[in-house]
Structures are given as C-alpha cells and as structure tokens.
C-alpha positions as CSV (number, residue, x, y, z in Angstrom):
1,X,0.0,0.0,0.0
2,X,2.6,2.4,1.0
3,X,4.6,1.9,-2.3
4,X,1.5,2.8,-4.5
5,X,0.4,5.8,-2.2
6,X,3.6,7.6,-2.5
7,X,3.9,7.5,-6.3
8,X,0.3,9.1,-6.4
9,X,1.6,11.5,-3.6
10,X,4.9,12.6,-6.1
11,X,2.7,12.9,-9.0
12,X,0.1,15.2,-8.0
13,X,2.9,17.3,-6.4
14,X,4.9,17.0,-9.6
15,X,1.4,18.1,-11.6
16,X,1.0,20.7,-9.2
17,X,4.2,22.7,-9.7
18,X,3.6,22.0,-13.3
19,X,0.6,23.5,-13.3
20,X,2.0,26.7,-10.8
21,X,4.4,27.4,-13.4
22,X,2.1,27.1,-16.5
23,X,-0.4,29.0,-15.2
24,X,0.5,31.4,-12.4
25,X,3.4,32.9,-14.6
26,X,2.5,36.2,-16.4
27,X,-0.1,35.9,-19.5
28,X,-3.0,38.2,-20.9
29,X,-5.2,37.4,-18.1
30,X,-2.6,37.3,-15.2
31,X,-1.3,41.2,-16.2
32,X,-5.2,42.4,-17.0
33,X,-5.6,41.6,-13.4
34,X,-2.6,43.3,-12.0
35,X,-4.0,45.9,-13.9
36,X,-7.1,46.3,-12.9
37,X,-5.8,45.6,-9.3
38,X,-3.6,49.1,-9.5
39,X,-6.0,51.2,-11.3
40,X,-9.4,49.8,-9.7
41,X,-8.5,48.4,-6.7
42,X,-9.1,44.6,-5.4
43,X,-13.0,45.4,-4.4
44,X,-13.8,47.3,-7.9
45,X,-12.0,44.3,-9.6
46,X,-13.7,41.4,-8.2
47,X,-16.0,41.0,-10.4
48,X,-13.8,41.0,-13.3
49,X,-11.6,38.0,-11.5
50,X,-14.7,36.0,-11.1
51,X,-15.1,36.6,-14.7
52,X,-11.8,35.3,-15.3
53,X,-12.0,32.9,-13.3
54,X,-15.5,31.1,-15.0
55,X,-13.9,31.9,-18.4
56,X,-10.6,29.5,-17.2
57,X,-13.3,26.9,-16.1
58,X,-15.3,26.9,-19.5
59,X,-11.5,26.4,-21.0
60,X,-10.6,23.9,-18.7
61,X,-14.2,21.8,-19.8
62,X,-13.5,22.2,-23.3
63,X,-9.9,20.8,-22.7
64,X,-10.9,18.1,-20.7
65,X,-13.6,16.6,-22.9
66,X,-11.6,16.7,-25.8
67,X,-13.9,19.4,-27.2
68,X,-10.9,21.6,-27.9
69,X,-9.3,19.0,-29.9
70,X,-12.1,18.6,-32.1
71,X,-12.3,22.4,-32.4
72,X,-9.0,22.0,-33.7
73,X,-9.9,19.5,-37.0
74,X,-12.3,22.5,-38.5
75,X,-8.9,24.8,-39.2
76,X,-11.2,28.2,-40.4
77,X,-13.1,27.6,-37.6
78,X,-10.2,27.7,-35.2
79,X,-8.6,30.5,-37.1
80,X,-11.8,32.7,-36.6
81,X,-11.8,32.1,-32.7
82,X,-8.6,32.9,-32.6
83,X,-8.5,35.9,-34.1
84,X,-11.7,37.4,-32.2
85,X,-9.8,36.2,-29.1
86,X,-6.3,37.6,-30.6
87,X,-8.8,41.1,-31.3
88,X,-10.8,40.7,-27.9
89,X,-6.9,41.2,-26.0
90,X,-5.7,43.5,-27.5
91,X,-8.7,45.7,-27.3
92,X,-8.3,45.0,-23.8
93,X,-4.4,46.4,-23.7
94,X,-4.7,49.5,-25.9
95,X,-8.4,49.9,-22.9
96,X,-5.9,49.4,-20.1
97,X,-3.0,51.0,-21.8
98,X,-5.1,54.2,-22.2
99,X,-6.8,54.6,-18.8
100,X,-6.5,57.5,-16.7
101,X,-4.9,58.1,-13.5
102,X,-6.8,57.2,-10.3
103,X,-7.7,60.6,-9.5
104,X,-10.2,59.7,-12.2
105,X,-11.4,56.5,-11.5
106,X,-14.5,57.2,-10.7
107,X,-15.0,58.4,-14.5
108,X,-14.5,55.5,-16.4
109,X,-16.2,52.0,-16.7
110,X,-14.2,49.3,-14.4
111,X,-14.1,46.2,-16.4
112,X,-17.4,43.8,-15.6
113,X,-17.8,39.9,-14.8
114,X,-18.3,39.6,-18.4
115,X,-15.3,41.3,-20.1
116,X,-13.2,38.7,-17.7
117,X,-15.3,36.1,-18.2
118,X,-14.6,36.7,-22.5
119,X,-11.0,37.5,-21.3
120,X,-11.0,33.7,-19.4
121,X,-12.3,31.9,-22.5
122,X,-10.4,33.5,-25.2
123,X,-7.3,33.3,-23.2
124,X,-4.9,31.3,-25.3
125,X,-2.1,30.7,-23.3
126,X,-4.7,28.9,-21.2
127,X,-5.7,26.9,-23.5
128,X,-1.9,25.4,-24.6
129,X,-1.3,25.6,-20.6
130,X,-4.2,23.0,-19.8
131,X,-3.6,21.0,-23.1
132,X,0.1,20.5,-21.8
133,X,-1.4,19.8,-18.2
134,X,-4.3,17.7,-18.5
135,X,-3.1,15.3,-21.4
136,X,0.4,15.1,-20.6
137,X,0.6,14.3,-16.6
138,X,-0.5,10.7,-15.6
139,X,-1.6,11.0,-11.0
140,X,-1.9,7.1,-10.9
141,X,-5.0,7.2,-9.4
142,X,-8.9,5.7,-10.9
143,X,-9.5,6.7,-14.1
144,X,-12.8,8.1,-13.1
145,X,-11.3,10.4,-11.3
146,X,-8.1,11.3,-12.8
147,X,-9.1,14.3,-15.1
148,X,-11.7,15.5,-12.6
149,X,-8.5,15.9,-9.9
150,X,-6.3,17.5,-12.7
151,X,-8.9,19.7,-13.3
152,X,-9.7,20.6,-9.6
153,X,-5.5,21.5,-9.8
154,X,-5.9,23.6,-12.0
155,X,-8.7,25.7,-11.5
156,X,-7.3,26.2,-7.7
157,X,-4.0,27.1,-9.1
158,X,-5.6,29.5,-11.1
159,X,-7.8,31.2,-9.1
160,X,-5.7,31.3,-6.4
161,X,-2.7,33.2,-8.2
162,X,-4.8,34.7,-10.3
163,X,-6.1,36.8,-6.9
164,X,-2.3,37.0,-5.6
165,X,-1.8,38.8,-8.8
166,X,-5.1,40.9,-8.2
167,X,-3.6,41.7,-4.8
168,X,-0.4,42.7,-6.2
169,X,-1.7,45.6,-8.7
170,X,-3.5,46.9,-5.9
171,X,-0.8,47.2,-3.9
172,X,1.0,49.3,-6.9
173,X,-2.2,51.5,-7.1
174,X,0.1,54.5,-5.1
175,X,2.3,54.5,-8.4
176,X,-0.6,55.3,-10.2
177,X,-1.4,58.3,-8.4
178,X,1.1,60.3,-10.8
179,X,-0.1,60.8,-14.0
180,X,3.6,59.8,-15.6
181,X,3.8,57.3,-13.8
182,X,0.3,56.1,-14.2
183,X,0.6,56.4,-18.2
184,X,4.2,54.3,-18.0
185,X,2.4,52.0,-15.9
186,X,-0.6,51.1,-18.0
187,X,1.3,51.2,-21.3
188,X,3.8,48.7,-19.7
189,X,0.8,46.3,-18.9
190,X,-0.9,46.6,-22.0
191,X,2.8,46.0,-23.5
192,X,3.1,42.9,-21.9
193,X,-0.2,41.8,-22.8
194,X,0.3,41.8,-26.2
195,X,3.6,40.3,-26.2
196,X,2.5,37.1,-23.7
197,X,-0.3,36.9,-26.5
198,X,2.0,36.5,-29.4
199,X,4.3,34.1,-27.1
200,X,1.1,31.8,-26.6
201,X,0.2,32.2,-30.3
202,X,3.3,31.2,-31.3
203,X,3.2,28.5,-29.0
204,X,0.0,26.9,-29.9
C-alpha cells in the first residue's frame, strides 16, 4: 500500500508545480488583473476575476472533454476564434493602456464579470497551458477520477494566483497616483499583454 500511495503523492505534487508554473506565470489574463488591481483596486475588480475565473473553467471543460481538440480539426473555424480572441486582448491592452490616472477612476467604466469572463475563454495561453497539463501528466490514481483531480489543480492554481496577482496591482495602485507614472504603468501592462499573447500564439 505504501509503495503505491507515495507514487500518487509525487505525481500530483509533480502536476502541481507543473501546473503553478504554467499557469500562475505572467499571461493576458494574469497582467489584466494586475492591472485592474492598481487602477481599480481589489473590491472594484472582483467582479472581473470572477469573470476570469469562469472563463478558465469553460477552458478547462472544453480541454478536458476533448472538445478543444475537435475544435481543432475544423482549421477556419479555429482560425476565426482565434483571431476574435487575438482582437478581444488587444482591445483590452490598448483599454488598459489608455486609462486614466486614479484621480479619475470614478469616471470611467471598471471592467465587468463579463469582459473577464470573455478575457478567461479567449485566453490562449490557457488553453496550450491546460492541453500540456491535462493530457500530458498521468496521478496514478482511478480513471474516473483522474481528469476531474487535474482539473480541480488547475482551476485552484488558477484562481488562487490569479487573486495574488489581483492583490499585487493593488498594492501598486500608489504609483498610479502620478499621471507619468500612471501612463508608463498602463502602457507597460498593456505591453506585456500583447507580447504574452504573441508568445502563446506562437506556441499553440
């Protein structure tokens, strides 16, 4: 018993860092929410990591059922997804790129559930992140419930960093204050964005 316990043990640890460093490391979504942490601050942005954060798990379905992969044999279909998702970012970088400083905060539209929720499901790097994770890494364990564990994994690696990062921006938020700095800031982010978007394209 012992000798089949422990290998499960070292592989869900092993799929754990795995999925830490796949998924907690900076990407479209992960800099949206620093962000909007900075700008917004962690209560104002909430509702835009929830968003996220149910986007990730529509991902994470389509992934897991091999729905993804099927998505993947109709090639002007995938094409056209992609490129509204490719669109729907950087629409998002140039919105973040171009916000104001906090002084006027209270002006402009804080990003909704529903632009992080588009943001979740359109996020590529996600999408070649939980392809690598969920059909690459074997726990040992029944296969009834392997993929539900994995996906478990991942979605509690992803929303919890996913709110570190949150908590992060908002503690930047005095930076932001400055309109110099605020406009170096936000075109850094939005910068970023777009590059970790091209990096996952490329990937994928």
């Amino acid at each position: 018993m012992p000798n089949t316990v422990l290998p499960i043990y070292q592989a869900t640890l092993t799929f754990t860092i795995a999925a830490v460093a796949l998924l907690a490391s900076p990407g479209p979504a992960t800099l949206a929410l620093a962000a909007s942490g900075a700008t917004y601050g962690i209560r104002r942005s909430t509702p835009f990591f929830v968003g996220i954060t149910l986007g990730l798990m529509i991902a994470m379905v389509l992934v897991a059922t091999g729905l993804y992969v099927i998505l993947q044999e109709f090639p002007k279909l995938a094409t056209a997804l992609t490129a509204v998702s490719v669109v729907y970012i950087l629409l998002l970088a140039y919105n973040i790129g171009s916000a104001p400083p906090i002084k006027d905060e209270q002006s402009v539209v804080v990003p909704g559930w529903g632009a992080g929720f588009i943001l979740g499901v359109a996020n590529i790097k996600a999408y070649a992140a939980f392809a690598a994770l969920l059909g690459g890494f074997t726990l040992g364990i029944a296969p009834a419930w392997e993929q539900g564990a994995k996906v478990l994994i991942c979605l509690l690696v992803c929303a919890g960093f996913d709110f570190l990062w949150l908590f992060a921006g908002s503690k930047m938020r005095q930076f932001f204050i400055h309109p110099t700095w605020n406009r170096l800031l936000n075109i850094s982010f939005a910068f970023l964005m777009i590059a970790t978007t091209v990096w996952s394209f490329m990937l994928s």
